[in-house]
C-alpha positions in Angstrom: -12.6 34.7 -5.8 -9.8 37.0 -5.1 -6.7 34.4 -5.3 -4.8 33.6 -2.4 -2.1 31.7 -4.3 1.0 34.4 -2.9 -0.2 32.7 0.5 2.5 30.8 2.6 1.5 27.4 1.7 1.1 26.1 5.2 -1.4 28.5 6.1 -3.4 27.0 2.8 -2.6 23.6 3.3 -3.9 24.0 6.6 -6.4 21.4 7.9 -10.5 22.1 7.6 -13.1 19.8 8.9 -15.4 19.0 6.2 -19.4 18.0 7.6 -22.2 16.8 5.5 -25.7 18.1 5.4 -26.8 16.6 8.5 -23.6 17.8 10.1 -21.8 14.7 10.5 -18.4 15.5 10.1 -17.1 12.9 6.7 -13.9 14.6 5.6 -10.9 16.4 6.1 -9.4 19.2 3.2 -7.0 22.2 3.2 -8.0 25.4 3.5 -7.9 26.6 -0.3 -10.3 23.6 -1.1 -12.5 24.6 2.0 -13.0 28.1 0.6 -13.0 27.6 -2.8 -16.4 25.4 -2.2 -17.7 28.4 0.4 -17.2 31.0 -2.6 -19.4 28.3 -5.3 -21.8 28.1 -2.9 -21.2 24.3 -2.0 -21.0 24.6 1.2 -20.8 26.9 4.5 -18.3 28.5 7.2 -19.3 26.8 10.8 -18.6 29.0 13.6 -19.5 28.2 17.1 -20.3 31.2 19.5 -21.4 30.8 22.9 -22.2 27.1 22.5 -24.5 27.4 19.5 -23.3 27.0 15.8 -23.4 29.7 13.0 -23.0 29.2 9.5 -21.9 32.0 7.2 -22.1 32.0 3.3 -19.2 33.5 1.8 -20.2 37.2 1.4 -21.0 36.9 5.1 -17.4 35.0 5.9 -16.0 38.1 4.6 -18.0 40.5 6.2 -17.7 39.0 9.6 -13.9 38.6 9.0 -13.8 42.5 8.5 -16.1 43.3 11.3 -14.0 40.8 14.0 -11.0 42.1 15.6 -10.4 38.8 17.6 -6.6 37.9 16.3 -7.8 34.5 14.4 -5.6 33.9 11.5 -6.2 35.7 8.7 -5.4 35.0 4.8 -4.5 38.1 2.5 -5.2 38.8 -0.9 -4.7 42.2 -2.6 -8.7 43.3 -1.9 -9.7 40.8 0.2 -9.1 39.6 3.7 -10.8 36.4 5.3 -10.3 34.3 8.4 -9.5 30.9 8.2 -12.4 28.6 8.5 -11.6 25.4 10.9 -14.9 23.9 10.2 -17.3 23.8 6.7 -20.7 22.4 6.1 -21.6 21.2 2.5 -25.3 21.9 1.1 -26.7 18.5 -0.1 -24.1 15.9 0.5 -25.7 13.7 3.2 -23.4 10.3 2.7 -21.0 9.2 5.7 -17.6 7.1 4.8 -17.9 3.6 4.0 -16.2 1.8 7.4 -14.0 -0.1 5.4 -10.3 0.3 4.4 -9.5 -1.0 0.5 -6.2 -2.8 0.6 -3.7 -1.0 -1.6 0.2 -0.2 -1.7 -0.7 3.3 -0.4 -2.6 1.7 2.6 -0.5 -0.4 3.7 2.6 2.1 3.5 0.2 4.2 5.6 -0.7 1.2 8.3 3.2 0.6 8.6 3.8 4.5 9.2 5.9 4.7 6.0 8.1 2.3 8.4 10.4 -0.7 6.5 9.2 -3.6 8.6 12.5 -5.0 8.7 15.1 -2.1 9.3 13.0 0.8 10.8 13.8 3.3 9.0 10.9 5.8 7.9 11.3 6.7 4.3 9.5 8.3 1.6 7.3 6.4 -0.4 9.2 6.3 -3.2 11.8 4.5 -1.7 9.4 2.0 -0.2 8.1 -1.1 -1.4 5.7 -4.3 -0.3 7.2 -7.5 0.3 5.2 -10.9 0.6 6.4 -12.4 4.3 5.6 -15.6 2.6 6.8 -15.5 -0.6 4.2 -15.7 -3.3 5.9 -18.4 -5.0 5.3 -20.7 -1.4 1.5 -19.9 -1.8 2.0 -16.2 0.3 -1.2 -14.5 -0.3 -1.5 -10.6 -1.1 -3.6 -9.8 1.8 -3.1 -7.2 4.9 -1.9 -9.9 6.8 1.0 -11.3 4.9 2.2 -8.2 3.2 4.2 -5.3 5.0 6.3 -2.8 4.0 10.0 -2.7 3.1 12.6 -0.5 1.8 14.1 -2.0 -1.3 17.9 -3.0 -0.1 16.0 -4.8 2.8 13.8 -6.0 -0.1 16.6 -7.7 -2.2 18.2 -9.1 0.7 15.2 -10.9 1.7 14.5 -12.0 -1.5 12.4 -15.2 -1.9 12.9 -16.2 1.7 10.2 -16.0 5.0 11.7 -13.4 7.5 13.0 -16.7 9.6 14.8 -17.8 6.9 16.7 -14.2 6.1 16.9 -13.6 10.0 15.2 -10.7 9.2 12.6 -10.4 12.3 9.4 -7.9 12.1 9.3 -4.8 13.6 5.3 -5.8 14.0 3.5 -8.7 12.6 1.0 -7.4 9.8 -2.3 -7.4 10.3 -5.8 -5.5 8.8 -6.1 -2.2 10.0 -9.1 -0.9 12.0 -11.2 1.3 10.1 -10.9 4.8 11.1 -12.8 7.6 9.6 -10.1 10.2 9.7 -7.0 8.3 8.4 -4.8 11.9 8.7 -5.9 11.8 12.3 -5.3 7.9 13.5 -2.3 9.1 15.3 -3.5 11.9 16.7 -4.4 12.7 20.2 -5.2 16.2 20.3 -6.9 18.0 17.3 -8.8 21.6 16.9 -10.6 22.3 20.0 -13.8 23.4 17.6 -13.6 20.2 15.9 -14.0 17.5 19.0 -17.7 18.1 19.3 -18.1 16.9 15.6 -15.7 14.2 16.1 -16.5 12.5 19.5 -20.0 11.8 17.8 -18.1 9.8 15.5 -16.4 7.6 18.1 -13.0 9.4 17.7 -11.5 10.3 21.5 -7.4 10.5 22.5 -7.5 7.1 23.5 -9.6 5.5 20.5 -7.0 7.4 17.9 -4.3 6.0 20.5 -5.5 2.8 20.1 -5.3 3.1 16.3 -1.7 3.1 16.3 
């Protein structure tokens, strides 16, 4: 495939809905990953015209691109020229996600919104760490309800102490998040208008990724 690495990389980091075989949409990736499994023949452009669904193999992506004059976004490279796909279905894969969320440092960063639990402040992840409201020392368990994110001065001043103790109150008392399908989408209420049909079958509406925050 032509690259499309002298892109702007929004425009390939862009989002693409990803469905399985039986069109049951699994999975979200960018737009380079999108196309790069169209051109191996993984999987295929969805398009819906008219309230019916096309799919389009690469070759026929490209053709269609060069036939349409409808002002979609377009990506460039220096022979070829293809519109960005919103929506991809893979050829054999017929799994869904397992409705369950695997407590790690990374997840629980993500539950807390990258949020120190005891300051607010939204940080990067590299200046974030977890922090044991009860100590572990007291019997505090690593678990989703006794472990929340902190930044590391608010960290240290806590140190082996219950939030009570350090008069350092909670912004939210932790608790196991609700398994969501589309983790990149739990605090969104609007999304691309051709991937809602997909979605909605998957119990995702405005209010239900509302109610995930």
């Amino acid at each position: 495939m032509q690259t499309l690495a002298h892109q702007p990389r929004p425009a390939l980091n862009a989002p693409v809905l990803v469905l399985n075989r039986l069109w049951q949409a699994i999975h979200i990736c960018s737009v380079a990953r999108a196309l790069g499994l169209v051109y191996r023949g993984r999987a295929r452009v969805v398009r819906e015209a008219r309230g019916e669904y096309e799919v389009f193999s690469f070759e026929e992506w490209c053709a269609d691109t060069a036939e349409g004059g409808d002002g979609e976004p377009r990506l460039h490279s220096v022979s070829l020229c293809v519109r960005r796909p919103q929506v991809i279905l893979l050829g054999s894969y017929d799994r869904l996600p397992r409705p369950e969320i695997r407590f790690s440092r990374h997840q629980v960063f993500v539950r807390d919104r990258f949020t120190c639990q005891y300051c607010r402040q939204r940080l990067d992840h590299a200046l974030l760490n977890l922090d044991h409201v009860v100590p572990r020392h007291r019997g505090g368990e690593t678990s989703w309800t006794n472990v929340v994110t902190s930044c590391h001065p608010c960290n240290r001043r806590k140190a082996n102490r219950t939030p009570e103790e350090a008069g350092m109150p909670l912004l939210r008392a932790p608790r196991k998040p609700r398994w969501h399908p589309f983790p990149e989408l739990r605090h969104q209420a609007s999304v691309e208008p051709s991937w809602r049909h997909f979605l909605e079958s998957t119990g995702w509406t405005p209010d239900a990724a509302a109610a995930c925050g």
